[in-house]
N, C-alpha and C positions, 0 to 999 in steps of 0.2 A: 403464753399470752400474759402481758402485766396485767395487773389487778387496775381496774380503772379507778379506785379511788387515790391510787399512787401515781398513778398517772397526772390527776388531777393535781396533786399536792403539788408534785412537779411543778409543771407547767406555771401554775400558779407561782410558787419561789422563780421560777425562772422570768415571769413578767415582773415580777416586783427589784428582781438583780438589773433587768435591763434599762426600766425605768428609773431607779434610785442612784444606781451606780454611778460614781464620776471618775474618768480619767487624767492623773493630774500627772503629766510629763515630766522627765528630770528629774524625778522623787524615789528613792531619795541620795540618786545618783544623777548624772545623764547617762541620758539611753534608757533606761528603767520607765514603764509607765505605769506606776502606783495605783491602782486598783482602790478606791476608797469609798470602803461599804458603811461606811457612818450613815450618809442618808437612807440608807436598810436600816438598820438597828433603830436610827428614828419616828420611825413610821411603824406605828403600831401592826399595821395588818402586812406591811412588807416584813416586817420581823416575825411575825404568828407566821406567814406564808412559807418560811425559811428554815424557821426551827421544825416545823411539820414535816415538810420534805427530807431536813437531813434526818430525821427521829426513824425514818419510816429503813435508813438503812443499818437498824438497830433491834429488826424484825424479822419474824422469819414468815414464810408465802402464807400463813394463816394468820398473818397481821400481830401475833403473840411474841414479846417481850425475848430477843436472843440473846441479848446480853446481859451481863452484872453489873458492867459497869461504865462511864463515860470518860475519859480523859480526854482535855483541853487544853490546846496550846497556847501560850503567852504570845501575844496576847491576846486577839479577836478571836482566838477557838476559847477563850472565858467567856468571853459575852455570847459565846454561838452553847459552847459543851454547856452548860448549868442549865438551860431552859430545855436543853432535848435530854440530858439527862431526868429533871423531871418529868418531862413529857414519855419518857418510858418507864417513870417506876423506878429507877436506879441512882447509886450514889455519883459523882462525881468526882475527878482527881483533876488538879491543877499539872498543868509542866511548866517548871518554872523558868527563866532563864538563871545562869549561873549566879550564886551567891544570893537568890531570894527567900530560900526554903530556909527555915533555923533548926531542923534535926540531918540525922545523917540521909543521906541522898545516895542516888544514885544518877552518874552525868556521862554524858555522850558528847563527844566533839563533832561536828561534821561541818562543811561548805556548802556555803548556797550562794547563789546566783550573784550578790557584790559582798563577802566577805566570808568569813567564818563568824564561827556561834558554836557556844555550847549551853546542852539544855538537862534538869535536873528532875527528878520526883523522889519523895520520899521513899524510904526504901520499905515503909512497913504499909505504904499505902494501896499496895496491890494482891489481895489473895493470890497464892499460887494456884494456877488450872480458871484463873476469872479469865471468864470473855470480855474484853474488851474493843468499843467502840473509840478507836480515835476522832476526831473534830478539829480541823483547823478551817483560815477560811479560804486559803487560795494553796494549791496545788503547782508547784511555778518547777522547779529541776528536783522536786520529791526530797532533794537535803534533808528538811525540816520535818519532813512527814516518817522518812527511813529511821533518825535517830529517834522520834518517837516511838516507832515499834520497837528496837531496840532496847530502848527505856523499861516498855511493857514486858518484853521478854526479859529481860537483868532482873526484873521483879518476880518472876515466874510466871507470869500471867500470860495468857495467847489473845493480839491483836487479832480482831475477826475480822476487823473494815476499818476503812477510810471513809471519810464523809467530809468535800468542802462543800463551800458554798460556789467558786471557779475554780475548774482547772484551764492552766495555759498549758494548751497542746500542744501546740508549737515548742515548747520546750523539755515535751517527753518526760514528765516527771514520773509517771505511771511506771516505767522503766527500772527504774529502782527499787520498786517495788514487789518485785517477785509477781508471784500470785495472789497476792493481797485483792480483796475485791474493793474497789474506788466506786464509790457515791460522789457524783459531781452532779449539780444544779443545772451547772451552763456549763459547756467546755468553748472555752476561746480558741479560735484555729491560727488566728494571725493578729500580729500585735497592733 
């Protein structure tokens, strides 16, 4: 049985995703319907609602602190990973896109949904054997969310979870994923 106060937390991020959220078409392709969670992050308690939720898959069943550490994606897993990294006690690590980081890195190529991308973190910025909590905000074919673990693992460190803010299911991202355990707020089934 979940814990009712995570349930709550939920529930709650998930009224604040439904309501704030806008769908903007064509973005930033056609065919693509760009997901744009700014009016969340604008809104104070839609944003408290959100970070609360994803913090909580950074717990273990007696609500105590299981990770070291946060890592956040470029670039709305920064505006998402820094506040739920605080929100547990722990430090935070940036992932950069290529050529943002100024010491040596460690980089991953991978494809997503309209193009490729390569993403970087520092390579002293991960103890070996840390737990870490990934953060990005949308879950869409896992590309983006696989080469992060990869990143974490290159550093020595073990990905414990995932945590967006949506996953699109319809696109199986989870899939890529192994057995990674995925925190989603909301899962979208159809576009």
């Amino acid at each position: 049985m979940s814990d009712p106060a995570v349930v709550l937390r939920r529930e709650a991020a998930g009224r604040a995703l439904r309501s704030l959220t806008v769908d903007v078409p064509d973005f930033p392709e056609a065919g693509v319907v760009f997901k744009d969670l700014t009016p969340v992050f604008a809104d104070a308690a839609g944003l408290r609602a959100v970070v609360a939720s994803l913090a909580d898959a950074g717990r273990d069943a007696t609500g105590a602190t299981a990770v070291d550490v946060v890592v956040g994606l470029e670039a709305r897993g920064f505006i998402l990973g820094a506040p739920v990294a605080l929100e547990l006690g722990v430090g935070f690590v940036p992932v950069r896109k290529a050529g943002k980081l100024p010491r040596a890195t460690h980089a991953v190529s991978y494809e997503l949904e309209y193009g490729a991308a390569e993403i970087e973190v520092h390579r002293d910025s991960l103890a070996p054997g840390a737990r870490v909590l990934v953060i990005d905000d949308v879950l869409a074919t896992g590309g983006t969310a696989a080469a992060a673990c990869d990143l974490v693992r290159a550093g020595g460190a073990v990905p414990t979870a995932l945590a967006v803010l949506l996953e699109l299911g319809f696109l199986a991202g989870r899939s890529r994923l192994g057995d990674l355990p995925v925190h989603a707020v909301e899962i979208v089934s159809g576009d």
